[in-house]
N, C-alpha and C positions, 0 to 999 in steps of 0.2 A: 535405820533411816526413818525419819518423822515423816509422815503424807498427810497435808491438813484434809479435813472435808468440805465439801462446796466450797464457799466463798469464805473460808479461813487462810490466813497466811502464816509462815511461820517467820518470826525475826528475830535474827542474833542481836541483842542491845549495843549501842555503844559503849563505849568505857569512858566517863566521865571524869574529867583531870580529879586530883583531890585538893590540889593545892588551888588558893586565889591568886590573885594578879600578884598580890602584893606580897606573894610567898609564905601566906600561913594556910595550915595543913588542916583539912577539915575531917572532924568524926565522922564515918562512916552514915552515922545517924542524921549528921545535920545537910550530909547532901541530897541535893535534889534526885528525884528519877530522869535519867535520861527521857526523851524521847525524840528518838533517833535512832536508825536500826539498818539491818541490811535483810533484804528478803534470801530466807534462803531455802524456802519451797513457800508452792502455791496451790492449792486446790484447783480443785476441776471449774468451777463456779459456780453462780447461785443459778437453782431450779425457777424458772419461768414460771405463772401460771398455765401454759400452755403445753407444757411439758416438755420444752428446752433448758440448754443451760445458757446462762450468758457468759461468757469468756470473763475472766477477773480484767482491771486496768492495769497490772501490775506482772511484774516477772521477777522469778527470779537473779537476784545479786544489783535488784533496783537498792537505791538506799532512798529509804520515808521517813516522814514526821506524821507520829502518832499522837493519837488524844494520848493526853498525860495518866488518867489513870483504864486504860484500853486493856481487855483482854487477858487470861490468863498466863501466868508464868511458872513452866513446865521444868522441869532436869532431864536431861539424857543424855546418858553414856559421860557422863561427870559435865557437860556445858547444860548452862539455864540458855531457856527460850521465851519469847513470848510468843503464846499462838492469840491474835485476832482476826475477826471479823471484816473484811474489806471498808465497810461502813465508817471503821473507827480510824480506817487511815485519812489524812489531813493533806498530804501533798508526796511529791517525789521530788527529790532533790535532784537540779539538772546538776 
C-alpha cells in the first residue's frame, strides 16, 4: 500500500482510447498523456505555518483533472501511479 505525505495524492491514470474517431490507430508515441485520473489515496495535508495541518480538498476514489505534465510517475506492485502535489490538481469532476 502507497501513503502519500502531506499534501500528496496518489492517482491511478486513465486509459486513453488509442484509436480516433475516424477509426485509425495511433502509436503509442503520438498519444497525448491523459490527464484525468481517480484518487486513490491522500495524504494527511499540508503543514500550516502555525503548526497545523490543513485537511487536503480531495478524497479518495474522487476523479480530477491534472496539470498535464504534474507530478511524478511511480510503479508498484506491477500498476504505474502518478503521486502529486494538491497544488497541481485543476478540478474534480462532478
Amino acid at each position: 500500500m502507497l501513503k502519500p505525505l502531506g499534501d500528496r495524492v496518489i492517482i491511478e491514470v486513465a486509459k486513453e482510447e488509442e484509436k480516433t474517431v475516424g477509426g485509425i490507430v495511433l502509436a503509442s508515441a503520438a498519444q497525448e498523456k491523459p490527464q484525468t485520473g481517480t484518487i486513490i489515496a491522500v495524504g494527511e495535508g499540508r503543514l500550516l505555518d502555525n503548526g497545523e495541518k490543513a485537511p487536503l480538498s480531495v478524497k479518495e476514489g474522487d476523479t480530477v483533472v491534472f496539470e498535464k505534465y504534474a507530478g511524478t510517475e511511480v510503479k508498484f506492485e506491477g500498476k504505474e501511479y502518478l503521486v502529486v502535489h494538491e497544488k497541481d490538481l485543476m478540478a474534480i469532476v462532478a
